[in-house]
C-alpha positions in Angstrom: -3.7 -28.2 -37.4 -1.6 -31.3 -37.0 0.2 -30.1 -33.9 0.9 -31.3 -30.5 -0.6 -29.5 -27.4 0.8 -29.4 -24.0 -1.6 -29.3 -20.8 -1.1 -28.2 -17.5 -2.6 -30.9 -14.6 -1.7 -29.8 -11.2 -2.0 -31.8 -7.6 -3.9 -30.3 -5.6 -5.9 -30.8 -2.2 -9.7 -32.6 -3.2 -12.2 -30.1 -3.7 -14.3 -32.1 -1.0 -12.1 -31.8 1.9 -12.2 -29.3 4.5 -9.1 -27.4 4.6 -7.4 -27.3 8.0 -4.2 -24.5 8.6 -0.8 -26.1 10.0 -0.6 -25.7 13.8 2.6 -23.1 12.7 0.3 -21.1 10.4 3.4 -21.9 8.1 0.7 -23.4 5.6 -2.5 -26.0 5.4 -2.4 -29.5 6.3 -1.4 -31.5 3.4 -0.6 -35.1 4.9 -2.9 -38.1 5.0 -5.6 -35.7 3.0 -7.1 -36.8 -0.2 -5.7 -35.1 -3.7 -7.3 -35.0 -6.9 -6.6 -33.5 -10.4 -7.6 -29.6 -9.7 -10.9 -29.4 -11.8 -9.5 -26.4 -14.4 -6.8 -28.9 -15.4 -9.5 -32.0 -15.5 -11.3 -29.6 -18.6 -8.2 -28.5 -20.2 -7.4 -32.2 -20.7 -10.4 -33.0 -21.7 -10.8 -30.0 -24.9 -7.4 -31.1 -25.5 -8.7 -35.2 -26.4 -11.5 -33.9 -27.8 -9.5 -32.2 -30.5 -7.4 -35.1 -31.0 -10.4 -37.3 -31.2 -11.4 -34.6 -34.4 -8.0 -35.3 -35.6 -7.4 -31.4 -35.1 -3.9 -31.9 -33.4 -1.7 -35.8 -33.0 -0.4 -35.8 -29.7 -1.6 -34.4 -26.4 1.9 -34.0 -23.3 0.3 -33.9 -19.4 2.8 -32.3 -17.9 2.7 -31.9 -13.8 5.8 -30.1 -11.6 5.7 -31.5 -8.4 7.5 -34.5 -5.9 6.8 -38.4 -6.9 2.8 -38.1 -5.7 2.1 -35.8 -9.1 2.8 -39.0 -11.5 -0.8 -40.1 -9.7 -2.6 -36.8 -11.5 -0.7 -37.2 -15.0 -1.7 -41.3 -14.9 -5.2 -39.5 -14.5 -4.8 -37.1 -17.0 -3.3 -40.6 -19.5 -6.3 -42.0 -18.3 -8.8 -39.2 -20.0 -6.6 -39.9 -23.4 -3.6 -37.8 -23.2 -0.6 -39.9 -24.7 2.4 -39.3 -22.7 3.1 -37.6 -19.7 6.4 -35.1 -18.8 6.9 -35.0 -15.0 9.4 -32.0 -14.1 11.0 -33.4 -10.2 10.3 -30.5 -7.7 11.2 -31.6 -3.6 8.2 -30.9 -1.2 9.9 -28.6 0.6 10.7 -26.6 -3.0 7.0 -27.4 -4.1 5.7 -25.5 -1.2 7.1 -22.0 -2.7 6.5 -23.2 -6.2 4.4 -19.8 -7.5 2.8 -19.5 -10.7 6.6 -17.6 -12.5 7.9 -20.6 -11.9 5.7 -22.8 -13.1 5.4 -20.8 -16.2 9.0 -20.8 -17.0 9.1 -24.6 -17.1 5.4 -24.3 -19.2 7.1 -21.9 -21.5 10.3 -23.9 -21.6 8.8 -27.4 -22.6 6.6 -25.5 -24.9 9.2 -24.6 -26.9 11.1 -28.3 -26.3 8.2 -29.9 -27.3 7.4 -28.0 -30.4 3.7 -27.2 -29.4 1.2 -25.7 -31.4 -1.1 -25.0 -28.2 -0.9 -25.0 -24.3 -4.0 -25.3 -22.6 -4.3 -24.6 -18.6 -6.7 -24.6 -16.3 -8.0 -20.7 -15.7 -6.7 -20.7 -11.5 -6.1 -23.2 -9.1 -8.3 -24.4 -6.6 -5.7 -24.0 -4.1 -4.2 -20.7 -5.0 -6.5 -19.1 -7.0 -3.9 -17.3 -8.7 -5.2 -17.3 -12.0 -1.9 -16.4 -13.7 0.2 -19.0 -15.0 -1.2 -18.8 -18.4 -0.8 -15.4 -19.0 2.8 -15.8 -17.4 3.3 -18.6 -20.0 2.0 -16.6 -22.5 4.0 -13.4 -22.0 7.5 -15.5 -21.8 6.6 -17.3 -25.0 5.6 -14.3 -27.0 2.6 -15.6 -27.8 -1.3 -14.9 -28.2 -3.7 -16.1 -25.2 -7.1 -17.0 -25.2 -7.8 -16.7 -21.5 -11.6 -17.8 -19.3 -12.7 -20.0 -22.5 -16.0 -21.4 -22.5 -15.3 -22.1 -26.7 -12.7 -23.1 -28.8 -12.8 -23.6 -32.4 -9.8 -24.5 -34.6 -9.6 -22.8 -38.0 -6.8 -24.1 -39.7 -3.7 -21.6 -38.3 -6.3 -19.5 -36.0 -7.7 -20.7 -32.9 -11.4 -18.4 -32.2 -12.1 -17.9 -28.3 -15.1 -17.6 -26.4 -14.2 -15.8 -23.4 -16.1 -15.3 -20.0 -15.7 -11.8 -19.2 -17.3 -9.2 -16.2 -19.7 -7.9 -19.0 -20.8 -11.2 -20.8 -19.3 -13.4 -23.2 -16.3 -11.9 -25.8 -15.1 -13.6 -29.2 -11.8 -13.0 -30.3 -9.2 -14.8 -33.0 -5.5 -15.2 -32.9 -2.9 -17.3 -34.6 -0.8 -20.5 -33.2 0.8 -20.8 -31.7 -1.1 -19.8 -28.7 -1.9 -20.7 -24.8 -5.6 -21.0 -23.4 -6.6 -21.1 -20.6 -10.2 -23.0 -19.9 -13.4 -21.9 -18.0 -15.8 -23.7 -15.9 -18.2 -23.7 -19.1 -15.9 -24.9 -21.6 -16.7 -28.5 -21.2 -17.7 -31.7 -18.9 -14.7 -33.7 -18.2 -15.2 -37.1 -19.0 -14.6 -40.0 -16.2 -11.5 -42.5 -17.0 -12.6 -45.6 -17.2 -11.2 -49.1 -15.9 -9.7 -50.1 -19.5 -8.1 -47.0 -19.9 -6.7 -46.7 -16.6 -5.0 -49.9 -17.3 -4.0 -48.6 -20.6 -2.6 -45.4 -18.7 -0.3 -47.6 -16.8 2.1 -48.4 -19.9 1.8 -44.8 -21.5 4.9 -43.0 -21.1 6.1 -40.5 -18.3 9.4 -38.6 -18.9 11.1 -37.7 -16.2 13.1 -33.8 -15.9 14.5 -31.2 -13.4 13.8 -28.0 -13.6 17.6 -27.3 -14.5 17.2 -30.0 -17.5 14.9 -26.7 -18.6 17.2 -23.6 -17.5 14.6 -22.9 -15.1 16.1 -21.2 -11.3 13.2 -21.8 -8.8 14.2 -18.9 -6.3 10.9 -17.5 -5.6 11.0 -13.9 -4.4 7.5 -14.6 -2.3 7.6 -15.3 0.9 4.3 -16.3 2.9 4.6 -15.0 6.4 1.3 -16.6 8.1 -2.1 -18.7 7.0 -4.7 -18.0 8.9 -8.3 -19.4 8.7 -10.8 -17.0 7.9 -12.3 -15.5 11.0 -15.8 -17.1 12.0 -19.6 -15.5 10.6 -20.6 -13.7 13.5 -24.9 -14.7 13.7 -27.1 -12.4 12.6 -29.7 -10.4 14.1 -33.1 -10.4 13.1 -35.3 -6.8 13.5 -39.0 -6.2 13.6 -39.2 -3.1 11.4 -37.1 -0.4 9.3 -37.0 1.8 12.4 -35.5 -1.2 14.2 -32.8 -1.8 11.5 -31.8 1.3 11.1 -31.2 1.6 14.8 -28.9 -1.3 14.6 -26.8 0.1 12.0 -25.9 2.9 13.5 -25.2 1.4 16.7 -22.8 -0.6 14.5 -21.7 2.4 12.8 -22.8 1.7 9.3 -24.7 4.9 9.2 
């Protein structure tokens, strides 16, 4: 395959940070806290280099949907070896009800601009945990998926798929073009280092708006409330099996 592949990197809150919910419940507290790459996206970028360093496919896009702060995760992904970046202009306040529809039709769109032979996305998002974009993106394409991979080989016009599943591990094959999406297991993304971060710095990032694509971002969601999750009560430890049982049926459990 001598393709190009597109890649998904999305902006999201560092996996390190404690979340804290808006005074408003409206949403979580997003200013003055640290962002990263979300860590799905980190190993889709890198199974993407890695099969342009085996001269399987020419180019590798980041793309990113977001206000000005995203360019900071597609200089990362540039960093890790992807060769240009695509930056689709989304306001905060319109980034806030950005849902995984959306971000598909922009995926599927650019796919399609872009002429690629693969799109690889991260399984979910740390923030959301949606874990739907790339079956969204798959559907409005038309194409095959490959979803929860923890292996991908390339076999001239067929791309075989390890999957993670409830029951084990499942192998499939289907044709390209075709979208992945990639599971914890699927690789260790590498770290950029300081002479390709310079390098990043002079790669390319196109600059679009969602209407450059044909893509409405009305979103028919609305979140009413965020609420922290209630706090773990302390447990209660018993002397014996006559104890415990007591217990749950004073809690009504039996």
């Amino acid at each position: 395959m001598s393709g190009r592949v597109l890649v998904g990197v999305k902006r999201v809150i560092d996996y390190a940070v404690k979340i804290r919910v808006k005074p408003d419940h409206s949403g979580v507290v997003t200013e003055g806290v640290k962002h990263s790459m979300n860590p799905f996206c980190e190993i889709a970028v890198e199974e993407a280099v890695k099969m342009k360093e085996k001269k399987l496919i020419k180019e590798v896009v980041a793309v990113s949907c977001g206000p000005q702060q995203v360019q900071e995760t597609i200089r990362t992904a540039l960093a890790m070896g992807a060769d240009r970046g695509i930056h689709v202009e989304v306001s905060a306040k319109e980034y806030e009800s950005l849902g995984p529809l959306q971000v598909s039709k922009i995926m599927a769109a650019l796919a399609r601009k872009e002429e690629a032979q693969l799109v690889i996305l991260g399984k979910q998002a740390i923030d959301g945990d949606c874990n739907q974009t790339g079956q969204m993106t798959a559907a409005l394409l038309d194409w095959p998926q490959g979803t929860f991979a923890s292996e991908v080989t390339l076999e001239g016009g067929h791309v075989k798929v390890v999957r993670e599943i409830d029951g084990g591990l499942e192998t499939i094959k289907i044709t390209t073009p075709a979208v992945l999406t990639a599971d914890l297991r699927l690789n260790t993304p590498r770290y950029a280092t300081l002479p390709n971060i310079m390098k990043a710095k002079k790669k390319k990032i196109a600059n679009m708006k969602p209407a450059d694509l044909g893509v409405e971002l009305a979103s028919k969601l609305e979140v009413l409330r965020v609420d922290e999750p209630p706090q773990r009560q302390a447990g209660v430890k018993v002397e014996s099996v006559d104890d415990l049982v007591g217990k749950l049926k004073e809690a009504g459990r039996i």
